[in-house]
ZANUNU-581688 format. One line per field, with one value per residue (C-alpha): x, y, z; residue number from 0; residue in one letter. Coordinates in nm, 3 decimals. Layout:
! residues N
c1	(X/...)
c2	(Y/...)
c3	(Z/...)
zagu	(NUM/...)
pake	(A/...)
//
This chain:
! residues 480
c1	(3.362/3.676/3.847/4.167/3.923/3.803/4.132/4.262/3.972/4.040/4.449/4.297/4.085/4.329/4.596/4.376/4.397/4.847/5.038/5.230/5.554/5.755/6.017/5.798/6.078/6.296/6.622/6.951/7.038/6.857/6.749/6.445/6.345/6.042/5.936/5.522/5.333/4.969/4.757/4.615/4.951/5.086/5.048/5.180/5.476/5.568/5.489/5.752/6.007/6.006/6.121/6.015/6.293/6.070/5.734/5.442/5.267/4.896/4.635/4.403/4.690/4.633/4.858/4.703/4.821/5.019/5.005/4.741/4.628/4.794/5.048/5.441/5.651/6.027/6.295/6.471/6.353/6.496/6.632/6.365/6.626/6.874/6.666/6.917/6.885/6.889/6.817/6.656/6.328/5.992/5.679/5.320/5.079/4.754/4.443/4.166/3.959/4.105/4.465/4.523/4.429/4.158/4.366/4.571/4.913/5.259/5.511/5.860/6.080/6.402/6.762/6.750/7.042/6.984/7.128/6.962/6.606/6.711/6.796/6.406/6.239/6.445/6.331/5.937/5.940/6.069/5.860/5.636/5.506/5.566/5.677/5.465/5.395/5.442/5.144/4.940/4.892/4.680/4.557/4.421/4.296/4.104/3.987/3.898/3.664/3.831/3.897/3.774/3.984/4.060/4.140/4.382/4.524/4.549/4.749/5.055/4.945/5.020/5.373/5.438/5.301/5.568/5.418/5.187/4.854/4.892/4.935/4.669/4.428/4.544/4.512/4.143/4.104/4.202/3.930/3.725/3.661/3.656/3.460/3.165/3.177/3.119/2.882/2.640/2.616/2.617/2.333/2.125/2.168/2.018/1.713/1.689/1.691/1.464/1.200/1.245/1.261/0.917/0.751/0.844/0.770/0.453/0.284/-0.055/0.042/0.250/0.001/0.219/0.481/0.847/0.826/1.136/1.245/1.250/1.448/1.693/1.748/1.800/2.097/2.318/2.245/2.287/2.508/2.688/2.796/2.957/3.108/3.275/3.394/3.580/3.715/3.848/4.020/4.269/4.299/4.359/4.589/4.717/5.062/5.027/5.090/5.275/5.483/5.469/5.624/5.873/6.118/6.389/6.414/6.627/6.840/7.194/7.461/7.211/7.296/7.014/7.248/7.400/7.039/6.948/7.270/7.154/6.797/6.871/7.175/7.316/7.615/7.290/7.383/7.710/7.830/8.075/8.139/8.030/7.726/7.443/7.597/7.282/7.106/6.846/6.640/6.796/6.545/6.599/6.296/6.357/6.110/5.974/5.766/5.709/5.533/5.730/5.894/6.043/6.239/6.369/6.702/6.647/6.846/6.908/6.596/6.730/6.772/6.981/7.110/7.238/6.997/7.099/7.030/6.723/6.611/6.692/6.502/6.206/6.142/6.193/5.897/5.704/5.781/5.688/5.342/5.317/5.480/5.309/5.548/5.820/6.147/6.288/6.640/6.787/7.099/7.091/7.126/7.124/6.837/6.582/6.733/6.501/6.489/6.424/6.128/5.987/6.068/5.876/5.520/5.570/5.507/5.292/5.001/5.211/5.305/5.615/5.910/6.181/6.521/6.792/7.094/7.452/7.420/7.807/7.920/7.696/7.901/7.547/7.203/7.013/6.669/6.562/6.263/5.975/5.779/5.431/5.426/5.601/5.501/5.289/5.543/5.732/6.103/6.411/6.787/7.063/7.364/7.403/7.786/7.753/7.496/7.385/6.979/6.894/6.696/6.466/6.412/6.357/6.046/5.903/5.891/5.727/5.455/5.352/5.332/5.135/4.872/4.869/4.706/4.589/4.183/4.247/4.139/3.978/4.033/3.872/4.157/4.073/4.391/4.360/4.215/3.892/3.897/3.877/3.607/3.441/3.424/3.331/2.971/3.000/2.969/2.655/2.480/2.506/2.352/2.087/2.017/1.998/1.773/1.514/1.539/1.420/1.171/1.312/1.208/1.233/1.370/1.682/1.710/1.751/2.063/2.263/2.172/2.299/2.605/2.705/2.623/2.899/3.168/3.122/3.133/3.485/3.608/3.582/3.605/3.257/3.342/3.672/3.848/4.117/4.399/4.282/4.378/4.714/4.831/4.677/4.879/5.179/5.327/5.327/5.614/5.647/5.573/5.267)
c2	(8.091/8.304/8.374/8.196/7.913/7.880/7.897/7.592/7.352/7.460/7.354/7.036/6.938/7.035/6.824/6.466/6.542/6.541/6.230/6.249/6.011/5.988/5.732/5.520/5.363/5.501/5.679/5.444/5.127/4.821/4.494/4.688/5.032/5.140/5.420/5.492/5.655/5.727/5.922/5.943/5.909/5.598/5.351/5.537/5.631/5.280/5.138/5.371/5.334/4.985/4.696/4.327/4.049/3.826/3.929/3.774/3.494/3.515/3.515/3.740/4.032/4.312/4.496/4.792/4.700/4.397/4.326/4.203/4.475/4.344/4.176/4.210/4.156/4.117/4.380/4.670/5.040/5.288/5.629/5.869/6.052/5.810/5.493/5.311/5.121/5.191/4.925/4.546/4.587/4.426/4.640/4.619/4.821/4.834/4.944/5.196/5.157/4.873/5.084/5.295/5.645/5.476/5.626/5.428/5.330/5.193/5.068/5.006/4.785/4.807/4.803/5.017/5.229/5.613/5.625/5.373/5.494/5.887/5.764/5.585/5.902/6.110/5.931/5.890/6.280/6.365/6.125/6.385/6.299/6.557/6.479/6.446/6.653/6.517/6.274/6.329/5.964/5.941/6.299/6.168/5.826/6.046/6.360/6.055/5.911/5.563/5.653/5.934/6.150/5.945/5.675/5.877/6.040/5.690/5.564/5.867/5.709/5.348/5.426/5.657/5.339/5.311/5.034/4.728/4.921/5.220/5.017/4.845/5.128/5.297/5.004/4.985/5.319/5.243/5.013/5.236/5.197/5.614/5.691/5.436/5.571/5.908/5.860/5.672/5.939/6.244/5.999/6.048/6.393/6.453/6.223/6.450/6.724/6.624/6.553/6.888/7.074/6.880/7.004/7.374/7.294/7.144/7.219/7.153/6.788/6.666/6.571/6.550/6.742/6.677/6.579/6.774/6.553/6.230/6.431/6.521/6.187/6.121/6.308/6.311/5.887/5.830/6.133/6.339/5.996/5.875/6.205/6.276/5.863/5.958/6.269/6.069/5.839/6.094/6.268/5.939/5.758/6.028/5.902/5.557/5.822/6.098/5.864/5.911/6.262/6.223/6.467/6.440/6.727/6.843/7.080/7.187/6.828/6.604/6.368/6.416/6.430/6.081/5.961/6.018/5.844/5.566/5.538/5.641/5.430/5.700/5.935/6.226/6.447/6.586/6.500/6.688/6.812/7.146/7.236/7.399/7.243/7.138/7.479/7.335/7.061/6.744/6.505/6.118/5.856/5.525/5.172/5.063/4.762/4.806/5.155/5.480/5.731/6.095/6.104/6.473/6.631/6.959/7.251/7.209/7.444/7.719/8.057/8.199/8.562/8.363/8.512/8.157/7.973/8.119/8.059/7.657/7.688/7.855/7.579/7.293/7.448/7.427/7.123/6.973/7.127/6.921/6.579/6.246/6.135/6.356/6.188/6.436/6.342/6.375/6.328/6.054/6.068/6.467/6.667/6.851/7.191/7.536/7.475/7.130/7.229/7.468/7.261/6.984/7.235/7.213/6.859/6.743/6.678/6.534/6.157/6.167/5.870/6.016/5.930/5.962/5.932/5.924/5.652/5.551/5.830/5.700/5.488/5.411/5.506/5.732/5.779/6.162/6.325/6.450/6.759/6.620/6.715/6.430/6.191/5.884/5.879/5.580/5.613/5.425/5.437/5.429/5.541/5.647/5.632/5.322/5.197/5.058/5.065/5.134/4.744/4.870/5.234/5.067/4.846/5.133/5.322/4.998/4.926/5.317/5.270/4.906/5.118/5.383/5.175/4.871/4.784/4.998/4.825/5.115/5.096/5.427/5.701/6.055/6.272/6.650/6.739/6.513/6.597/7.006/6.866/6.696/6.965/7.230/6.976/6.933/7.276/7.275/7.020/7.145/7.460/7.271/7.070/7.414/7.538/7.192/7.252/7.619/7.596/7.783/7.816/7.517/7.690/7.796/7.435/7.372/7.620/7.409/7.096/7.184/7.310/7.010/6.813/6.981/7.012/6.572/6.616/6.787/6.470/6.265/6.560/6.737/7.050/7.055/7.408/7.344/7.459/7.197/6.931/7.114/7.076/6.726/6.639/6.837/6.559/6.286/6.200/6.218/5.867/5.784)
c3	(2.094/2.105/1.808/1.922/2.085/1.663/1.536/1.771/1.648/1.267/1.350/1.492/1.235/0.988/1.189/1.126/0.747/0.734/0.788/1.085/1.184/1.511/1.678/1.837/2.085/2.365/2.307/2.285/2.156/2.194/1.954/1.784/1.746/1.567/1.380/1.328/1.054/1.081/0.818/0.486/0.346/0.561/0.297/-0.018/0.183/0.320/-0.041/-0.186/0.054/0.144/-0.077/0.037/-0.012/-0.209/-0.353/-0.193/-0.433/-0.179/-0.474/-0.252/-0.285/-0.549/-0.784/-0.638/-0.268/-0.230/0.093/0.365/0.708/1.027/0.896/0.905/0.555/0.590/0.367/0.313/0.374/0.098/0.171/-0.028/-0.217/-0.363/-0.312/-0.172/0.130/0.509/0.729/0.688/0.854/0.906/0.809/0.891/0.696/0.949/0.733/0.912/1.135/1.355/1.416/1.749/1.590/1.333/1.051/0.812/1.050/0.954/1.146/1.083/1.264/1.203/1.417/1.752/1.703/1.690/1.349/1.206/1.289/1.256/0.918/0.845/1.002/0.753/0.426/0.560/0.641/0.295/0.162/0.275/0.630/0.912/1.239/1.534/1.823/2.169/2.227/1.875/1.766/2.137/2.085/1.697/1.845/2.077/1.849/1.609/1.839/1.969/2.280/2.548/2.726/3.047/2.847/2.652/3.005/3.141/2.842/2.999/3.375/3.202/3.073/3.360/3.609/3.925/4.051/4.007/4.163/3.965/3.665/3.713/3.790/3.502/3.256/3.431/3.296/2.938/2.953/3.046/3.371/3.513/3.205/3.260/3.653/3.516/3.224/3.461/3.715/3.432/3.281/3.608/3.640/3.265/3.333/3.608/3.409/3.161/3.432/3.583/3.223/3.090/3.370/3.315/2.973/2.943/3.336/3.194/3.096/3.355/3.600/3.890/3.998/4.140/4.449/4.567/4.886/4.695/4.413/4.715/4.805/4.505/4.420/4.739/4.717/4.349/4.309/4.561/4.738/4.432/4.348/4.738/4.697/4.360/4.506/4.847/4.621/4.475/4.767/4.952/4.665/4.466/4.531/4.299/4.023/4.204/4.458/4.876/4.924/5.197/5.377/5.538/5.815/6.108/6.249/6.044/6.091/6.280/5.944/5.676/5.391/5.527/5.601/5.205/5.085/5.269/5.182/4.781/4.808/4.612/4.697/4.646/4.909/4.985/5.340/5.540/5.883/5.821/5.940/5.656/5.335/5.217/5.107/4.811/4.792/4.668/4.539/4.451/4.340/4.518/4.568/4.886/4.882/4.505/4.541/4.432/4.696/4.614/4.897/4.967/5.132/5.299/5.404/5.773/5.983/6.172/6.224/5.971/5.835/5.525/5.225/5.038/5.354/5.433/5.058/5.137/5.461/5.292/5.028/5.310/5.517/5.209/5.153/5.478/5.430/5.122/5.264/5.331/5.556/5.719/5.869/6.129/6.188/6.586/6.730/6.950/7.345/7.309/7.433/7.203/7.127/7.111/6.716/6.699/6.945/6.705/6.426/6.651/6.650/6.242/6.168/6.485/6.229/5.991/5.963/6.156/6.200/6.424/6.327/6.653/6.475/6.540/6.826/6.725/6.918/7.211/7.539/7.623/7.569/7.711/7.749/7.662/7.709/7.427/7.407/7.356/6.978/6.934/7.157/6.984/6.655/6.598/6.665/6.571/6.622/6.390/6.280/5.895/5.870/5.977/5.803/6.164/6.256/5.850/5.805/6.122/5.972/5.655/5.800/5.956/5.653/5.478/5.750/5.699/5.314/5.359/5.636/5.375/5.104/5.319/5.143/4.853/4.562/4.360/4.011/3.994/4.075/3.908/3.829/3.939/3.631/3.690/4.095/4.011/3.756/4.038/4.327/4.062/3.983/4.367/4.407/4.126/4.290/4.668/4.521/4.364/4.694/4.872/4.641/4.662/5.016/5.020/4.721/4.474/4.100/3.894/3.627/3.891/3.997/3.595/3.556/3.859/3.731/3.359/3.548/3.709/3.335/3.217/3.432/3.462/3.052/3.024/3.254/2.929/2.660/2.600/2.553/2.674/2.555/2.303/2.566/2.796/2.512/2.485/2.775/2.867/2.570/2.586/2.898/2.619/2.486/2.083/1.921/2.165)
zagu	(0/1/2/3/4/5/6/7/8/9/10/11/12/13/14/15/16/17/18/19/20/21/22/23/24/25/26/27/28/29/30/31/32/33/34/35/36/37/38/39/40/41/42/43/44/45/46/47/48/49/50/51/52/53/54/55/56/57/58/59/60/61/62/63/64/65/66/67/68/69/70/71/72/73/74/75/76/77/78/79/80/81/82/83/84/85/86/87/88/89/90/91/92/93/94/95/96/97/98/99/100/101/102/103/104/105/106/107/108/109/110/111/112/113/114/115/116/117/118/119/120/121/122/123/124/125/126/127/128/129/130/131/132/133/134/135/136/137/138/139/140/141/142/143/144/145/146/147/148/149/150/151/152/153/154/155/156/157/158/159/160/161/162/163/164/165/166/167/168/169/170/171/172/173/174/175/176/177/178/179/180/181/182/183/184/185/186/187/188/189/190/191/192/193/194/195/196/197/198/199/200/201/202/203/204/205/206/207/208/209/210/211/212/213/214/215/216/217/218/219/220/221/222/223/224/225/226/227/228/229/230/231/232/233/234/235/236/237/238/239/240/241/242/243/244/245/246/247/248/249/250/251/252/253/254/255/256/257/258/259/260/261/262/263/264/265/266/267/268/269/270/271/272/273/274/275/276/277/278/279/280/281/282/283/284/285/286/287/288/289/290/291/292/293/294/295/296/297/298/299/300/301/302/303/304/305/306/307/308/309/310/311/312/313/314/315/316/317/318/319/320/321/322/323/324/325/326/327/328/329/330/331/332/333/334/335/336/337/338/339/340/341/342/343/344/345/346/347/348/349/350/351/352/353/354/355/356/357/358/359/360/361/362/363/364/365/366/367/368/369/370/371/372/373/374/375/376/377/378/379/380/381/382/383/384/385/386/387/388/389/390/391/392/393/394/395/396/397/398/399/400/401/402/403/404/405/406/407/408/409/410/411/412/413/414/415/416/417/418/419/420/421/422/423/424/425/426/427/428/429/430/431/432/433/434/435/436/437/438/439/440/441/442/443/444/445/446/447/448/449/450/451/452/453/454/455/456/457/458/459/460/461/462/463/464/465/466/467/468/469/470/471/472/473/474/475/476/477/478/479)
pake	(X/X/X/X/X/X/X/X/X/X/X/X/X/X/X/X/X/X/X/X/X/X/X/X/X/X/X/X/X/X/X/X/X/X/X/X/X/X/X/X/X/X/X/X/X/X/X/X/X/X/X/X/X/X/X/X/X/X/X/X/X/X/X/X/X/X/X/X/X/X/X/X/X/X/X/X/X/X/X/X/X/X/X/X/X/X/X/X/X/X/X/X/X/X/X/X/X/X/X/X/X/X/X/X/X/X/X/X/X/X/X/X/X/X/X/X/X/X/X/X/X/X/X/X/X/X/X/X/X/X/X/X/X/X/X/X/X/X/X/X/X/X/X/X/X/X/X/X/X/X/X/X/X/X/X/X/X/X/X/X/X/X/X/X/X/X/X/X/X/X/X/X/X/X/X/X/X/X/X/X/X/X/X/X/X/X/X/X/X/X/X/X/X/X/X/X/X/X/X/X/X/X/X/X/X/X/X/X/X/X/X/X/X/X/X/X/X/X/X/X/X/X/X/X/X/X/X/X/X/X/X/X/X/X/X/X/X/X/X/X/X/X/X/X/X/X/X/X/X/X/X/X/X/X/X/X/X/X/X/X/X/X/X/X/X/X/X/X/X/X/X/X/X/X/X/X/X/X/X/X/X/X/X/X/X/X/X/X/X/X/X/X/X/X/X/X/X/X/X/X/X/X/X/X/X/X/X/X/X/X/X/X/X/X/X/X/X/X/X/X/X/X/X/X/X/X/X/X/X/X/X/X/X/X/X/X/X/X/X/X/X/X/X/X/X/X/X/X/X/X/X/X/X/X/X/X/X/X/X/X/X/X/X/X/X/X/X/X/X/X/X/X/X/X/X/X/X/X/X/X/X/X/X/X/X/X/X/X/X/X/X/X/X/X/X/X/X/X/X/X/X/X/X/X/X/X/X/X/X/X/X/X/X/X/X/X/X/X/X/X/X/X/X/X/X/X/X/X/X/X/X/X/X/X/X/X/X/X/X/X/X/X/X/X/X/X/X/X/X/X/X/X/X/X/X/X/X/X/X/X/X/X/X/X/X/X/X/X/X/X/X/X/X/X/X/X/X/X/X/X)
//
């Protein structure tokens, strides 16, 4: 272990043994606003600071600790300092183990103005609690053993949840859901192991050995099967978390910017006559059908001398590469240019809706003909001044999304961390099937096998490096 590796767990360990506090609700004002405590200090700080308005007469109450675990007593919280007092509250004093991080907890509920709970924060951190990191009342539930870590990642996917499905799968995988997945097939690959280690072991006792073809079998039925399904799934669905990456493309003034004022119902994009006003990426997250969209404006694609321009052009192209669905924007009754025909080579793997717009300044319509890179995408008509042809567009875009996730009923959706995870035991294990195949040692076959054990260990925190915690937990926000 590295020095700095060493250091990291010492901070961590030393981390479960302070008393941490945080805002527990959003920013603003609102009804209630609560602010948590968790540590070995939670209880002598809320007994200092908080005064009940009528002492409780319960005969199985001590003098010691007057009040009962899990339940709320109405008052007034005191300022540390002058002992005077800040806010009428309620207070629940939740006693180890049976609290989120299975340390002593508190929670105050008082008023949800800013002031107000700046003002309880204040007197519990000079009461002597410090204040929490970004996500360390998950990251102590976790390093204190109530939870793994795709339950604690799925606890950020829950919050984070854009729509119904994805908070579903991720409330799946608070349950535990990913973890059992992964523990069953990790669980196969050390009985494995132990069969294949026994008989390096002990070759005198083990009267028969492997027999290497059923062992193949084996793994790519009970393993590699499972492990390629999990990885399909993010591939397939990533966008329940991420939303359905869509770009809006064309050549400079076909009407993208108007298009994404439309669609974000938003005045996003700034729309004039001038052709190339657009030069960044302007992004906006709208709903479709209940499932999340990040729906993107792009600089208009042609040749340019402009180094800003080209800079705006440049990200656009790199964005279509990473876009599920790419709306490429036409004028309508007007013949493909030479850049729209290049642009048309770009995206003719893509998912592709063509958008002809402008057909106000149409008499009548005409018929135009496609390059066959873009024959066989579906195609509508409208006019985004006028708000004329959007309903149509708008079903189009909802039949793609309702193809895209048609049978999906998964619960088991692994984030990128758990997918790199995956194809690094996938590449263990197709090594390991090589090797079966061509006879190699057993005590080879033993060091891909151990391989793959590991990498499906960090999924759900064996051995995961300290860094890898870090920055899992960095994305919470402070209070969770």
């Amino acid at each position: 272990m590295t020095q700095d590796k060493s250091k990291k767990l010492k901070e961590d360990k030393t981390m479960i043994f302070s008393t941490i506090a945080a805002i527990a609700t959003p920013a603003g004002r609102g009804g209630i606003g609560i602010v948590r405590i968790s540590g070995p200090q939670s209880f002598s700080i809320g007994l200092n600071l908080f005064k009940p308005h009528r002492k409780s007469n319960e005969s199985t109450l001590c003098l010691r600790f007057p009040y009962k675990t899990h339940r709320f007593y109405f008052g007034h919280f005191h300022d540390y300092h002058q002992n005077t007092p800040i806010d009428e509250v309620l207070i629940v004093f939740m006693k180890t183990p049976l609290t989120y991080t299975r340390e002593d907890v508190v929670e105050i509920h008082g008023h949800g103005g800013y002031q107000a709970l700046k003002s309880i924060l204040k007197a519990v951190l000079d009461a002597g609690a410090v204040l929490a990191e970004p996500g360390e009342f998950t990251k102590r539930a976790y390093l204190n053993g109530r939870i793994d870590l795709t339950q604690a990642e799925a606890v950020i996917n829950l919050i984070n949840a854009r729509s119904n499905l994805s908070r579903e799968i991720a409330f799946s995988q608070i349950t535990g859901s990913l973890r059992k997945c992964i523990l069953d097939i990790r669980k196969l690959l050390i009985d494995m192991m132990t069969r294949i280690q026994a008989e390096i072991d002990f070759p005198d006792e083990i009267p028969v050995s492997i027999n290497r073809d059923m062992l193949f079998s084996e793994i790519h039925n009970r393993v590699v099967t499972p492990i390629q399904n999990l990885i399909k799934n993010h591939d397939q669905y990533y966008f329940l978390n991420e939303g359905i990456q869509t770009v809006i493309i064309g050549a400079p003034n076909v009407g993208k910017s108007s298009l994404m004022n439309c669609l974000s119902r938003k005045e996003k994009s700034i729309v004039t006559s001038y052709p190339g006003t657009t030069r960044d990426l302007i992004e906006e997250h709208v709903q479709f059908i209940g499932f999340p969209m990040v729906l993107t404006d792009t600089a208009g694609l042609h040749d340019s001398k402009d180094p800003v321009e080209i800079l705006g052009i440049d990200k656009a192209l790199a964005k279509i590469q990473k876009a599920d669905l790419v709306l490429f924007v036409l004028q309508a009754g007007h013949p493909l240019t030479e850049n729209e025909l290049r642009i048309s080579k770009l995206i003719m793997n893509k998912h592709v809706i063509l958008v002809f717009n402008k057909i106000d300044l149409l008499a009548e319509y005409r018929e135009i003909d496609l390059p066959e890179t873009l024959t066989g995408f579906k195609s509508v008509f409208i006019s985004a001044l006028k708000n004329t042809g959007m309903d149509s567009l708008k079903t189009i875009i909802e039949n793609v999304i309702s193809q895209k996730i048609e049978g999906f009923h998964d619960s088991l959706l692994p984030n990128i961390r758990h997918k790199n995870l995956l194809e690094k035991s996938m590449a263990s294990l197709l090594r390991l099937s090589e090797g079966l195949l061509s006879g190699i040692s057993t005590d080879l076959l033993v060091l891909d096998l151990n391989d793959a054990i590991i990498q499906l260990g960090q999924i759900f925190g064996e051995n995961t490096p300290p860094d890898i915690l870090d920055q899992i937990f960095k994305d919470f926000c402070i209070g969770k």
